[in-house]
N, C-alpha and C positions, 0 to 999 in steps of 0.2 A: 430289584427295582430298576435298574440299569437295563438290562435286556428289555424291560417292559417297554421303553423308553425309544431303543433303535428298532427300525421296520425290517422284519425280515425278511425281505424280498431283498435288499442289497448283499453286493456281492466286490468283498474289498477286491482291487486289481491290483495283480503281483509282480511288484517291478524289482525285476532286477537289473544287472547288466547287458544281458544279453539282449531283451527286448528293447533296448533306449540304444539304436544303434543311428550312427553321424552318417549321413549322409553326403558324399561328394558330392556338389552341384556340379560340374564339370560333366564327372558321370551320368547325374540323372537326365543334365541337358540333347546329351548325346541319346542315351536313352528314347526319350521322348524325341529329339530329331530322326530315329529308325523310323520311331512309330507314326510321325509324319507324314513321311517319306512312300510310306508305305499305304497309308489310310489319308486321301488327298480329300481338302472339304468340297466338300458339294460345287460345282461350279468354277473349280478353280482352273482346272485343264483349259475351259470352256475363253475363259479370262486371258491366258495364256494364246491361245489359237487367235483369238482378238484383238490382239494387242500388236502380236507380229502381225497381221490382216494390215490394222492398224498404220502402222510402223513404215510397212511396205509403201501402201498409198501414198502416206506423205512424201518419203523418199524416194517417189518414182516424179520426172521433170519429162513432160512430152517435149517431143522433137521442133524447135521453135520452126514456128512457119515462115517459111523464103517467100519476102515478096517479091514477084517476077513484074519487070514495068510494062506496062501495054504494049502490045503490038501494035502502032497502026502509025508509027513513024514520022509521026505530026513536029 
């Protein structure tokens, strides 16, 4: 009566030790900063190249203009 009971399409999952393994954060961070590193999102190059554009403009001061006084000796 019991078998009638559970569906048999399940299928129990086998834990043991080996599969329940800890994870170093440290590690995985590093991990996943390769894979950053390496696979840049959409536009972000693009962000960067902008930024110093950016950057530059402001920090550029034109040359102040010399007022020179009239000639005409008055």
């Amino acid at each position: 009566m019991d078998a009638k009971l559970r569906p048999k399409s399940f299928i129990r999952p086998v834990l043991d030790k080996q599969t329940l393994k800890k994870t170093d954060p440290v590690a995985k961070y590093f991990k996943y900063k390769k894979y950053w590193d390496k696979h840049k999102a959409p536009g972000e190059d693009d962000r960067r190249v902008l930024h110093t554009e950016i950057r530059e403009r402001l920090a550029y001061q034109p040359p102040p203009k010399t007022s020179t006084p009239p000639s005409g000796g008055r």
